[in-house]
PDB file of N, CA, C and O in Angstrom:
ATOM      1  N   UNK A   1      10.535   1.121  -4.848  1.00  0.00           N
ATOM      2  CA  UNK A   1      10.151   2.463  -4.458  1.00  0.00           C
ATOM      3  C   UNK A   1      10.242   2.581  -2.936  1.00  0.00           C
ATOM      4  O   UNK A   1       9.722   1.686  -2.270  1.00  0.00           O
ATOM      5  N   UNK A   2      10.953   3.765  -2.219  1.00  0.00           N
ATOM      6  CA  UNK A   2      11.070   3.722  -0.811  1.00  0.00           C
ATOM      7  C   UNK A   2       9.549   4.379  -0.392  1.00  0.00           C
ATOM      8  O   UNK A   2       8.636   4.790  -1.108  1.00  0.00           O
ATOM      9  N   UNK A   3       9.697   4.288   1.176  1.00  0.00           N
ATOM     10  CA  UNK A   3       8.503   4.717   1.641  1.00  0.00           C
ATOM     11  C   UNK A   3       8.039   5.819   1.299  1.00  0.00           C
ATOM     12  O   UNK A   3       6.893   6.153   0.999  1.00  0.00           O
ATOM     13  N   UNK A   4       9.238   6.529   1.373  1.00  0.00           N
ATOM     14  CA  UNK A   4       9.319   7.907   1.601  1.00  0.00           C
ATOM     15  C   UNK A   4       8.482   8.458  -0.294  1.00  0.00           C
ATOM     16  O   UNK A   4       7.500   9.195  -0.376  1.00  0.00           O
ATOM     17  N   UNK A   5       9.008   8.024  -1.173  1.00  0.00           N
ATOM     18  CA  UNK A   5       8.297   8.192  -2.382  1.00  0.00           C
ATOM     19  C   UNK A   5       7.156   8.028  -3.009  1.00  0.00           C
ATOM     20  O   UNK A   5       6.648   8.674  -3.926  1.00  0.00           O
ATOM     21  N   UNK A   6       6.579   6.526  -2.070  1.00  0.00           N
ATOM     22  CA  UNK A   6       5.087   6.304  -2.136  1.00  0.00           C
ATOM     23  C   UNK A   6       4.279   7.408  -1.306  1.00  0.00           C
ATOM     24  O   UNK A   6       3.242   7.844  -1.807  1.00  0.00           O
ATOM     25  N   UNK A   7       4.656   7.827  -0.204  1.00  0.00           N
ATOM     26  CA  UNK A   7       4.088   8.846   0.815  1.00  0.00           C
ATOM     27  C   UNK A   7       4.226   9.808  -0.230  1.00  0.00           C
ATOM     28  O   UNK A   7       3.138  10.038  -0.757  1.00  0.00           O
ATOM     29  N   UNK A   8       5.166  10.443  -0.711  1.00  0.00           N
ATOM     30  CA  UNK A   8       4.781  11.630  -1.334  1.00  0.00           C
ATOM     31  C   UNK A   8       4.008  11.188  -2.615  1.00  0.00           C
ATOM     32  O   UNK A   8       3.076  11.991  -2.654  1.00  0.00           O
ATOM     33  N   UNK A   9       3.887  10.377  -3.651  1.00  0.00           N
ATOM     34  CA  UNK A   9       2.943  10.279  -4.364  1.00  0.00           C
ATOM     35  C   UNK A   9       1.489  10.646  -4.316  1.00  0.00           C
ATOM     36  O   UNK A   9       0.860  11.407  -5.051  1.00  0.00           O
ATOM     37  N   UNK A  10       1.005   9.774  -3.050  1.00  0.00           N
ATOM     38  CA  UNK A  10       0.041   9.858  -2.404  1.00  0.00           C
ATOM     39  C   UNK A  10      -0.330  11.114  -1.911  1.00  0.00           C
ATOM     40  O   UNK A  10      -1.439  11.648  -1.941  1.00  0.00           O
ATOM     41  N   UNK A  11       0.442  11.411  -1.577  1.00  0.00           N
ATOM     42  CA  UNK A  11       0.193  12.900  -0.411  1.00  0.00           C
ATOM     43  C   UNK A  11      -0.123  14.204  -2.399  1.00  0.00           C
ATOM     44  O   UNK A  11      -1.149  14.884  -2.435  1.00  0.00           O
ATOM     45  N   UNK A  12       0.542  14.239  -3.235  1.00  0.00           N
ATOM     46  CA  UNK A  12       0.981  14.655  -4.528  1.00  0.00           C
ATOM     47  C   UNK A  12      -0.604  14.194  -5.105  1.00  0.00           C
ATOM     48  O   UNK A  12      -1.501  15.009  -4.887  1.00  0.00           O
ATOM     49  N   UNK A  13      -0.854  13.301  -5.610  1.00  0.00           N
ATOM     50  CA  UNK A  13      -2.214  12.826  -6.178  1.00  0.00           C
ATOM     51  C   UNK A  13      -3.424  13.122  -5.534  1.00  0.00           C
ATOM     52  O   UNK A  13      -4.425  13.374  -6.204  1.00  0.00           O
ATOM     53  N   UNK A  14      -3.439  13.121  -4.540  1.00  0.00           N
ATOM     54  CA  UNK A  14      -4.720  12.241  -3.836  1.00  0.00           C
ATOM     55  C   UNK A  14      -4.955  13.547  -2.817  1.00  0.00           C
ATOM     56  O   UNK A  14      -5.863  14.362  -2.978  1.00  0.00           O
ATOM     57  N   UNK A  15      -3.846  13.601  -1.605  1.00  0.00           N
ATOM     58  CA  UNK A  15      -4.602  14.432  -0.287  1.00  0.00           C
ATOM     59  C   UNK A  15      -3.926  15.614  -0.715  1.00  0.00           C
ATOM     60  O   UNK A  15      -4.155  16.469   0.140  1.00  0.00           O
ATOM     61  N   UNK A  16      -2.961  16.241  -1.926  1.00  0.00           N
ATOM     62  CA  UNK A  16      -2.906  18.238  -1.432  1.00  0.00           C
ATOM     63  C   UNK A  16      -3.901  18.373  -2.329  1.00  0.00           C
ATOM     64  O   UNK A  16      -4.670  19.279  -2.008  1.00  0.00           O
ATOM     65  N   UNK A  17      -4.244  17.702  -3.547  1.00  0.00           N
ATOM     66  CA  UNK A  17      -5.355  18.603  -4.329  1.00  0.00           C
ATOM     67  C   UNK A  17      -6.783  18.582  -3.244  1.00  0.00           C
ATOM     68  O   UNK A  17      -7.497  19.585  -3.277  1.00  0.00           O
ATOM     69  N   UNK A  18      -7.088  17.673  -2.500  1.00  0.00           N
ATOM     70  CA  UNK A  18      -8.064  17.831  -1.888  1.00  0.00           C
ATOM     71  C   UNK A  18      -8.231  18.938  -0.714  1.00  0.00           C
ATOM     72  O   UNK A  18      -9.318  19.343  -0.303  1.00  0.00           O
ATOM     73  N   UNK A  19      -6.959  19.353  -0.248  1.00  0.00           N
ATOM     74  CA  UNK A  19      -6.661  20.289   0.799  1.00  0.00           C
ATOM     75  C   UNK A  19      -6.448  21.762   0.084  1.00  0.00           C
ATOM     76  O   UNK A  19      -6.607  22.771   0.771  1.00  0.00           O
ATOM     77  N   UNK A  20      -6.108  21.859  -1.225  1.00  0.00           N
ATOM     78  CA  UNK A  20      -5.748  22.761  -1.677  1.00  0.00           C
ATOM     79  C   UNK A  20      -7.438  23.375  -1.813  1.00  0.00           C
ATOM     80  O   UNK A  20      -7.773  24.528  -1.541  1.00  0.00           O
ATOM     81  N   UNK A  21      -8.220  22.439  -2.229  1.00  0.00           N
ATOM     82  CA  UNK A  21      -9.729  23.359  -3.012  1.00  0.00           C
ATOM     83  C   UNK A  21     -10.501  24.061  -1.412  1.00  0.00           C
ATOM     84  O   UNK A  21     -11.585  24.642  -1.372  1.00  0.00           O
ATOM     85  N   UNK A  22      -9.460  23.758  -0.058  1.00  0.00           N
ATOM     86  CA  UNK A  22     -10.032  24.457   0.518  1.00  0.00           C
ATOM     87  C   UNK A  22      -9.197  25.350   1.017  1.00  0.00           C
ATOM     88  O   UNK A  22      -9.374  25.807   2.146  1.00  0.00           O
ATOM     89  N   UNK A  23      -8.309  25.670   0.339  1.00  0.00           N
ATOM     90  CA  UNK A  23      -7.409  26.728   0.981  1.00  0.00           C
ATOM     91  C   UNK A  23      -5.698  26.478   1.520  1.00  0.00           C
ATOM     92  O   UNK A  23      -4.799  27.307   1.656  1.00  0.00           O
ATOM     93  N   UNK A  24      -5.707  24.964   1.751  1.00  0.00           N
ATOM     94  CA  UNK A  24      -4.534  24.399   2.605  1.00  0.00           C
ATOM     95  C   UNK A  24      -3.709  24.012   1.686  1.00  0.00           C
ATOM     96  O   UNK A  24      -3.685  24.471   0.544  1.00  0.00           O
ATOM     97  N   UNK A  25      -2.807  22.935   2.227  1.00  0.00           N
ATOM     98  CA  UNK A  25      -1.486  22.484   1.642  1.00  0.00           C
ATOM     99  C   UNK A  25      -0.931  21.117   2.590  1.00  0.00           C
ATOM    100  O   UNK A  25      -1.759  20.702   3.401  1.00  0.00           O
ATOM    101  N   UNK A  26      -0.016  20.625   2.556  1.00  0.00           N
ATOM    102  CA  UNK A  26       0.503  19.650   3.346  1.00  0.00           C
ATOM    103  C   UNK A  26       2.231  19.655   2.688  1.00  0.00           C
ATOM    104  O   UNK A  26       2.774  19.861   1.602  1.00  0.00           O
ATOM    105  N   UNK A  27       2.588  19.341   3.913  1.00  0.00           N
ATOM    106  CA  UNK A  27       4.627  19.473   3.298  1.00  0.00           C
ATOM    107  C   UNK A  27       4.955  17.750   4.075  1.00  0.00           C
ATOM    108  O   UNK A  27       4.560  17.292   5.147  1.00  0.00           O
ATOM    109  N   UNK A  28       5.385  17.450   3.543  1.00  0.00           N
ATOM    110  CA  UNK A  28       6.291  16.092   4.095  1.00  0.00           C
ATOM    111  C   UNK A  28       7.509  16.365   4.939  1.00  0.00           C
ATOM    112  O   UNK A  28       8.655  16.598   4.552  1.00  0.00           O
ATOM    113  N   UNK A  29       7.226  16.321   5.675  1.00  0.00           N
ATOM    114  CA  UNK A  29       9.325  17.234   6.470  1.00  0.00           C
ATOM    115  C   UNK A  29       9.928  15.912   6.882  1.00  0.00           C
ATOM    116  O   UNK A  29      11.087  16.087   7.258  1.00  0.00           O
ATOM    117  N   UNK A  30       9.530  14.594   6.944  1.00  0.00           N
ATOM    118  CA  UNK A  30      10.681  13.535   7.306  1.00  0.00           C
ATOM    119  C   UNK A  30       9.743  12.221   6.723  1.00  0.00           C
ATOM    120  O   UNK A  30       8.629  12.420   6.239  1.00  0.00           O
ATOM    121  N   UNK A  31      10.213  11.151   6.810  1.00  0.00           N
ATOM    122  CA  UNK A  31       9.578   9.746   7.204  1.00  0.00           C
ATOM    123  C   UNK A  31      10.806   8.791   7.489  1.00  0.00           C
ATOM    124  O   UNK A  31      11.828   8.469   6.883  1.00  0.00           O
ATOM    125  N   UNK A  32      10.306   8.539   8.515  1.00  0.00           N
ATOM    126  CA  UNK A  32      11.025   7.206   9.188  1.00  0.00           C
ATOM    127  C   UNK A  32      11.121   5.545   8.599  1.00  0.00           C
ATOM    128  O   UNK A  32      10.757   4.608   9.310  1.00  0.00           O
ATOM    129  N   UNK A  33      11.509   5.407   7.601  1.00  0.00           N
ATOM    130  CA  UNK A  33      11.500   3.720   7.177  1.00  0.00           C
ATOM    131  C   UNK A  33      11.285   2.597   8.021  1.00  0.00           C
ATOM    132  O   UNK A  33      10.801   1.548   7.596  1.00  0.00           O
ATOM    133  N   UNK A  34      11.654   2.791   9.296  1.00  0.00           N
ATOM    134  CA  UNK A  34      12.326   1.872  10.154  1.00  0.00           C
ATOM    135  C   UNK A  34      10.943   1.377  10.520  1.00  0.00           C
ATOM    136  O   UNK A  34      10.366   0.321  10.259  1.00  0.00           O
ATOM    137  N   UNK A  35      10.532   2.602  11.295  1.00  0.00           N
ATOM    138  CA  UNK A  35       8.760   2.743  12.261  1.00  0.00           C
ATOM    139  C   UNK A  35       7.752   2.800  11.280  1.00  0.00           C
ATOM    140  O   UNK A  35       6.663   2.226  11.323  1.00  0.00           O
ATOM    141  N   UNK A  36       8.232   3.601  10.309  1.00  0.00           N
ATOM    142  CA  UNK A  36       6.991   4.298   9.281  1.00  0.00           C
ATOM    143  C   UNK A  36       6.295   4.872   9.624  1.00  0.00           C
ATOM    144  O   UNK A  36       5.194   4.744   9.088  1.00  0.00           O
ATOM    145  N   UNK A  37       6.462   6.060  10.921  1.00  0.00           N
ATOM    146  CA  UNK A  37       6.812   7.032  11.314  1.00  0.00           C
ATOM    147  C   UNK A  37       6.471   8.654  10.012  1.00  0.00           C
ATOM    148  O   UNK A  37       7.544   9.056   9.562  1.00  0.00           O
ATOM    149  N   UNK A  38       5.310   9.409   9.516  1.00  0.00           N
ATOM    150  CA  UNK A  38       5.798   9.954   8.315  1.00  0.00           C
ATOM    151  C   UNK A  38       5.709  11.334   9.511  1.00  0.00           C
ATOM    152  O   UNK A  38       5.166  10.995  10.562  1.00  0.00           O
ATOM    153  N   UNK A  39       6.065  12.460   9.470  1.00  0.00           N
ATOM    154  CA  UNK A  39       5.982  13.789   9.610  1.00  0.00           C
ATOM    155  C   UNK A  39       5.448  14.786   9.066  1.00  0.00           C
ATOM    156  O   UNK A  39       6.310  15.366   8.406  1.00  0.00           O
ATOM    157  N   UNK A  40       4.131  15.466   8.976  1.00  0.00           N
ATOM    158  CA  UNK A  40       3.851  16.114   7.925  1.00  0.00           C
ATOM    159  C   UNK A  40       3.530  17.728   8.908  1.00  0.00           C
ATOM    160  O   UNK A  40       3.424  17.928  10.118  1.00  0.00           O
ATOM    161  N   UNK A  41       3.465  18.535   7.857  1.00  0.00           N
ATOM    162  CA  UNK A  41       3.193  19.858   8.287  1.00  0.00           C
ATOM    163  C   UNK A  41       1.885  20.543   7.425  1.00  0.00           C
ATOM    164  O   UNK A  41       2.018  20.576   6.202  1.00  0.00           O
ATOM    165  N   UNK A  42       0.385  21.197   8.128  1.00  0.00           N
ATOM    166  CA  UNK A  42      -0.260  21.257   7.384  1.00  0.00           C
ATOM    167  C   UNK A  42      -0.120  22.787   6.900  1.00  0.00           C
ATOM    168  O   UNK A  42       0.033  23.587   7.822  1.00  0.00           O
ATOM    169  N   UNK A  43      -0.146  23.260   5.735  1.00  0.00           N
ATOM    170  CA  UNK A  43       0.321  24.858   5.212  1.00  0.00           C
ATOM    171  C   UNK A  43      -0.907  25.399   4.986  1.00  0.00           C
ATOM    172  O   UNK A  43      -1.812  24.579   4.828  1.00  0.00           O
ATOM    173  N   UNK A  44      -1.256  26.824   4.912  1.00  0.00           N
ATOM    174  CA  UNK A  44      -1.845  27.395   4.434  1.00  0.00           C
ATOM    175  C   UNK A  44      -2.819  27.520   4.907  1.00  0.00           C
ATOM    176  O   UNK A  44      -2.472  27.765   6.062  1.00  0.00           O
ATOM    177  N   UNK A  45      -4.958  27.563   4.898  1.00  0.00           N
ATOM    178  CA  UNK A  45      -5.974  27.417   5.693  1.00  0.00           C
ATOM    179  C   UNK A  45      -5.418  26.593   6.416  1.00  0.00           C
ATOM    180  O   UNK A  45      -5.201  26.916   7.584  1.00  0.00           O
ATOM    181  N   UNK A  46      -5.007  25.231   5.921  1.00  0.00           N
ATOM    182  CA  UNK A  46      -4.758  24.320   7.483  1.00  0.00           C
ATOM    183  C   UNK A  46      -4.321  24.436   8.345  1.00  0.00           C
ATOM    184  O   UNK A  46      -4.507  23.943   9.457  1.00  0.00           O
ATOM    185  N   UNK A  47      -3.492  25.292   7.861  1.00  0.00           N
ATOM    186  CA  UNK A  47      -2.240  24.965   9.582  1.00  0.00           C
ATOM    187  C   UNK A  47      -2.563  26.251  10.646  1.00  0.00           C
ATOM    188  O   UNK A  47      -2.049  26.502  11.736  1.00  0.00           O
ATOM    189  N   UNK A  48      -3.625  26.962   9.885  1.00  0.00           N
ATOM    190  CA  UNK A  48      -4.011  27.631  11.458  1.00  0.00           C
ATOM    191  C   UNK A  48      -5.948  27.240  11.752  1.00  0.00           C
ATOM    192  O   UNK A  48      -6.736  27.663  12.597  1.00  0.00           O
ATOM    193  N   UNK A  49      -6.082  26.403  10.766  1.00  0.00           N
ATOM    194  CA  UNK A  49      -7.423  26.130  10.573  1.00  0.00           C
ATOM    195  C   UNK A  49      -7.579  25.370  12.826  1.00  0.00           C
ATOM    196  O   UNK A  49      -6.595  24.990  13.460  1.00  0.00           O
ATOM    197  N   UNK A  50      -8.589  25.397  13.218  1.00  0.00           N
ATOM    198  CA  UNK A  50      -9.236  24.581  14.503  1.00  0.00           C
ATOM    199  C   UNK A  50      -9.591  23.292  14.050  1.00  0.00           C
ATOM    200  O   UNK A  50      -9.445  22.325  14.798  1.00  0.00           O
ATOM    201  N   UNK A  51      -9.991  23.184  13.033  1.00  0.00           N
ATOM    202  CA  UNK A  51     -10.259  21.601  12.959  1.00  0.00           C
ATOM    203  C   UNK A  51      -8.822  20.817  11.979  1.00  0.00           C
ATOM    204  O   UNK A  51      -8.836  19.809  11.272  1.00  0.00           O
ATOM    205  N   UNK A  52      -8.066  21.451  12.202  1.00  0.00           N
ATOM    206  CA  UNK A  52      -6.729  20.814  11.686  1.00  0.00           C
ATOM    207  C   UNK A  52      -6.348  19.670  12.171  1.00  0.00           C
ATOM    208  O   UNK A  52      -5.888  18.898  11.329  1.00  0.00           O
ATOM    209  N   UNK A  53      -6.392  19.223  13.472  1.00  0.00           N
ATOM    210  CA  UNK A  53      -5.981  17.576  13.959  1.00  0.00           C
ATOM    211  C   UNK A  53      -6.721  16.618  13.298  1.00  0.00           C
ATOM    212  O   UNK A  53      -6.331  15.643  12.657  1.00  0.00           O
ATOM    213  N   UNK A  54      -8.321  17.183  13.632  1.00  0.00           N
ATOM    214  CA  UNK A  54      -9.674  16.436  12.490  1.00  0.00           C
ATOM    215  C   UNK A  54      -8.843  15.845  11.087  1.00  0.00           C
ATOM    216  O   UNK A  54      -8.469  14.691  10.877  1.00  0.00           O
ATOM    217  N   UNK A  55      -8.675  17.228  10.093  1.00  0.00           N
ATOM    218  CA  UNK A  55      -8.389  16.694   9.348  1.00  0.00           C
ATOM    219  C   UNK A  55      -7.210  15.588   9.152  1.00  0.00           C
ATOM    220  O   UNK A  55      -7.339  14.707   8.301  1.00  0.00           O
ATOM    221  N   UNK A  56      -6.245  15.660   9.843  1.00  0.00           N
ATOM    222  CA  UNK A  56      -5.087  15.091   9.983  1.00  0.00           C
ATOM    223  C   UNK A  56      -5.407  13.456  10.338  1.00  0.00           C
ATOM    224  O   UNK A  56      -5.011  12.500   9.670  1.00  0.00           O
ATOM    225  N   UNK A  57      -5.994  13.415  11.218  1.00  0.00           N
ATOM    226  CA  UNK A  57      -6.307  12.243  11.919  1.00  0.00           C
ATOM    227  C   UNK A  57      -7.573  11.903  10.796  1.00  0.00           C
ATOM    228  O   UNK A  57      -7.082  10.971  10.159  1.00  0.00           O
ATOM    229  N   UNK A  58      -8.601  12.097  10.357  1.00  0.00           N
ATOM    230  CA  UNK A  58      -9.742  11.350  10.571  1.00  0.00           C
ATOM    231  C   UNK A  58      -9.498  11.408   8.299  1.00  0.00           C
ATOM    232  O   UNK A  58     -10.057  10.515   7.662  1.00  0.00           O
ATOM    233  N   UNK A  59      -8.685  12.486   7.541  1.00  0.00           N
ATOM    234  CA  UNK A  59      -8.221  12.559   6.853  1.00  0.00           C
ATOM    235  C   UNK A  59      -7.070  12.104   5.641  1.00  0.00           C
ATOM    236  O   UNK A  59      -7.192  11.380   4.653  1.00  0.00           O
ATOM    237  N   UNK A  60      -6.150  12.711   6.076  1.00  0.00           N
ATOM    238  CA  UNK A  60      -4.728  12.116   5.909  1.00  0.00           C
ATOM    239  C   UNK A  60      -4.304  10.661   6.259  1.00  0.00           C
ATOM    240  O   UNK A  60      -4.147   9.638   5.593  1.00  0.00           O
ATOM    241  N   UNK A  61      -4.162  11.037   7.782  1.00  0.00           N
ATOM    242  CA  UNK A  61      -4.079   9.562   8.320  1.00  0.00           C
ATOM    243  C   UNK A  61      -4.593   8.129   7.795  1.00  0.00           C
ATOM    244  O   UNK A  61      -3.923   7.184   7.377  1.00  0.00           O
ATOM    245  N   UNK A  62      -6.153   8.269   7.961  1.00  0.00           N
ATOM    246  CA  UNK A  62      -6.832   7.139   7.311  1.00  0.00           C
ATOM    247  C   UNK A  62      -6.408   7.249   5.941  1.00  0.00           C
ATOM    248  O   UNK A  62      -6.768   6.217   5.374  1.00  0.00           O
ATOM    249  N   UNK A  63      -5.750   8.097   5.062  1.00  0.00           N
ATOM    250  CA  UNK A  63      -6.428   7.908   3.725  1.00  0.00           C
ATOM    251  C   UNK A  63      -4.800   7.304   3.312  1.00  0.00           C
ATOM    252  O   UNK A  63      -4.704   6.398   2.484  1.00  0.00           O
ATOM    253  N   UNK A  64      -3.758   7.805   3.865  1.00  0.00           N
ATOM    254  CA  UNK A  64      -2.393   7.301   3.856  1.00  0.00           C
ATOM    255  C   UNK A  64      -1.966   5.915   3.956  1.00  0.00           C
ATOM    256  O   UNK A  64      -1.494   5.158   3.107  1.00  0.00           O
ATOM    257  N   UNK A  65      -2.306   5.717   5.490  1.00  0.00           N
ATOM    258  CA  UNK A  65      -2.312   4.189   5.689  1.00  0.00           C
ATOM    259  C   UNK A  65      -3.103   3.291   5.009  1.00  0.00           C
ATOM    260  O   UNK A  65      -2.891   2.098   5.227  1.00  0.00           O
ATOM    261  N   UNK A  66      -4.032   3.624   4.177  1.00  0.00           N
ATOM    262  CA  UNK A  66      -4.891   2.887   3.711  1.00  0.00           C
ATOM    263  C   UNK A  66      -4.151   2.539   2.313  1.00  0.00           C
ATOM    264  O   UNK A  66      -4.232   1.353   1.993  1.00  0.00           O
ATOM    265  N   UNK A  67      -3.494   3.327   1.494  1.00  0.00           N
ATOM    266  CA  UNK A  67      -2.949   3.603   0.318  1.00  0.00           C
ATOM    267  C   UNK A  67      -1.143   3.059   0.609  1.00  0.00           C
ATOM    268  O   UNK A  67      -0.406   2.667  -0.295  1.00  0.00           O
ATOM    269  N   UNK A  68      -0.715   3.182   2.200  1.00  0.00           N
ATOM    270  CA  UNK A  68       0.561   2.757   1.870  1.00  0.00           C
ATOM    271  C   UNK A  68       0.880   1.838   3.076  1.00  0.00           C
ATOM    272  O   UNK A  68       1.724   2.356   3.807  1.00  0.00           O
ATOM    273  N   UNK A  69       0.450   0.622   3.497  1.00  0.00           N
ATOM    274  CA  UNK A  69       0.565   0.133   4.476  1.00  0.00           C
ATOM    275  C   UNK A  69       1.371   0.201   5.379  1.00  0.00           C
ATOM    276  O   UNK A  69       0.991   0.097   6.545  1.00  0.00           O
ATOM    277  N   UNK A  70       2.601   0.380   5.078  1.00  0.00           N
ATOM    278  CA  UNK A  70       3.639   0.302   5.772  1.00  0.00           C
ATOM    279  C   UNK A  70       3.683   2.006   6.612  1.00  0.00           C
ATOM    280  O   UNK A  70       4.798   2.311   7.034  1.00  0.00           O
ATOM    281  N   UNK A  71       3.051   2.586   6.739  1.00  0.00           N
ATOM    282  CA  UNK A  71       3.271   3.806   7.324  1.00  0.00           C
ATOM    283  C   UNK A  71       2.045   3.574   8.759  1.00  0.00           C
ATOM    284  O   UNK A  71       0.900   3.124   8.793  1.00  0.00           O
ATOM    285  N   UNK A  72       2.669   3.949   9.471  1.00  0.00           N
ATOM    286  CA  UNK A  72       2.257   3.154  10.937  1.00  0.00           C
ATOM    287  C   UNK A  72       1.575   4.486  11.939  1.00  0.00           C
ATOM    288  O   UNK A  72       0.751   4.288  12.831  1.00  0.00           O
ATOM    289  N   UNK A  73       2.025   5.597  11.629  1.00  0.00           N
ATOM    290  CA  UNK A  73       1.650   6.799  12.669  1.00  0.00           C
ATOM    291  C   UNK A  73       2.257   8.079  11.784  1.00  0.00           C
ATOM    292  O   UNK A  73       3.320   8.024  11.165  1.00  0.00           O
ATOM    293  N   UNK A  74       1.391   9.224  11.843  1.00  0.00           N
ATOM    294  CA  UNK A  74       1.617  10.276  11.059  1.00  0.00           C
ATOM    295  C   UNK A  74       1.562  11.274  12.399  1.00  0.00           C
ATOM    296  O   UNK A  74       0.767  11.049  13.311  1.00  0.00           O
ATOM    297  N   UNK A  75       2.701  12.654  12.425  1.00  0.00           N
ATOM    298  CA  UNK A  75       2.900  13.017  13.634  1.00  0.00           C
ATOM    299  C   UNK A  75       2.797  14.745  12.693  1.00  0.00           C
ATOM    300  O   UNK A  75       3.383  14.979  11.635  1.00  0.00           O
ATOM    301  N   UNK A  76       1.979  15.643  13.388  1.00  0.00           N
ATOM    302  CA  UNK A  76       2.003  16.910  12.664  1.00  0.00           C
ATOM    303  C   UNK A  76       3.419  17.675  13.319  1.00  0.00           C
ATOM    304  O   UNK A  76       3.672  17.389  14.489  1.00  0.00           O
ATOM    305  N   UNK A  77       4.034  18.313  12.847  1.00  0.00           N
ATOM    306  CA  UNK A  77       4.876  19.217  12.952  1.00  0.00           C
ATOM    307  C   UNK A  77       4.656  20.528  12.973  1.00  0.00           C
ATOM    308  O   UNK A  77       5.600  21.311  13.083  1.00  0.00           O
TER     309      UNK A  77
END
C-alpha cells in the first residue's frame, strides 16, 4: 500500500467524519513519498474556521503521524 493510500484511509475513517460533525471537511491535494511530506486543504467550517491551524496541528497532524509513521510534516494549502 503506498503512502499516499494509507493517508487517505486514515484521513476517510478516522479524521473527515470527525471534522464533518462539526461542519468541516479535509481534501488531500498531494503527498510526497520521498519526505512524507502530505498536503492537505481544510473545506468547509474549517477552512475559514480561526482555530483551523489548532486543529491541523494539535489534530490531524498528531493523529496522522501517529496512525502512519512514515508521514513526517503535514503542510495546509
Amino acid at each position: 500500500m503506498s503512502l499516499r493510500e494509507k493517508v487517505e484511509e486514515v484521513i476517510e475513517k478516522d479524521i473527515r467524519p470527525a471534522l464533518m460533525r462539526d461542519g468541516g471537511n479535509i481534501a488531500v491535494v498531494d503527498v510526497d513519498e520521498s519526505s512524507g511530506t502530505v498536503k492537505v486543504q481544510l473545506l468547509g467550517a474549517c477552512g475559514g474556521c480561526p482555530m483551523s491551524m489548532i486543529t491541523l496541528t494539535s489534530f490531524v497532524e498528531r493523529y496522522l503521524r501517529a496512525k502512519v509513521p512514515e508521514v513526517k510534516k503535514i503542510i495546509p494549502v
